[in-house]
C-alpha atoms as one frame of an Amber mdcrd trajectory, in Angstrom:
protein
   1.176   2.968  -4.936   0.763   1.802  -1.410  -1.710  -1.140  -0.411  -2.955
  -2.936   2.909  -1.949  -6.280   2.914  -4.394  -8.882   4.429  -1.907  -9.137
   7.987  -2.147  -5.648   8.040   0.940  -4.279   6.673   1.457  -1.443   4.149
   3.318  -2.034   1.015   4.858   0.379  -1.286   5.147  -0.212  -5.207   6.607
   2.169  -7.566   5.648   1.132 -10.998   7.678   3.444 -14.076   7.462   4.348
 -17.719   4.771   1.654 -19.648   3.718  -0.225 -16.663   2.608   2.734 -14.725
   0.480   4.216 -17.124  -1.831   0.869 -17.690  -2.143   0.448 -13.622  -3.150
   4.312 -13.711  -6.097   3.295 -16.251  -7.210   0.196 -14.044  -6.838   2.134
 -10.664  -9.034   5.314 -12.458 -11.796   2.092 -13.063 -11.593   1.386  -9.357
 -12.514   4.585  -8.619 -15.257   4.752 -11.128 -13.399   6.868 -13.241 -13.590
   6.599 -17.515 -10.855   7.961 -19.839 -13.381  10.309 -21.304 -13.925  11.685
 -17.634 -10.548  13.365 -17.662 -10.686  14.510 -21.297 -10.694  18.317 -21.716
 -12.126  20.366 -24.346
């Protein structure tokens, strides 16, 4: 994931295996994104 830090700067974070998927979730909120939104039939 890269961010903007407030001076600026861009940071990178790699987050792996059972912290990744949680951030996914809360990133998908920040877009406005559910979990039902990217359920298939």
């Amino acid at each position: 994931m890269e961010a903007t830090t407030l001076s600026d700067e861009i940071t990178t974070t790699v987050y792996e295996r059972g912290l990744a998927r949680p951030i996914h979730h809360e990133l998908d909120h920040l877009d406005g994104l559910l979990y039902t939104t990217r359920m298939h039939d």
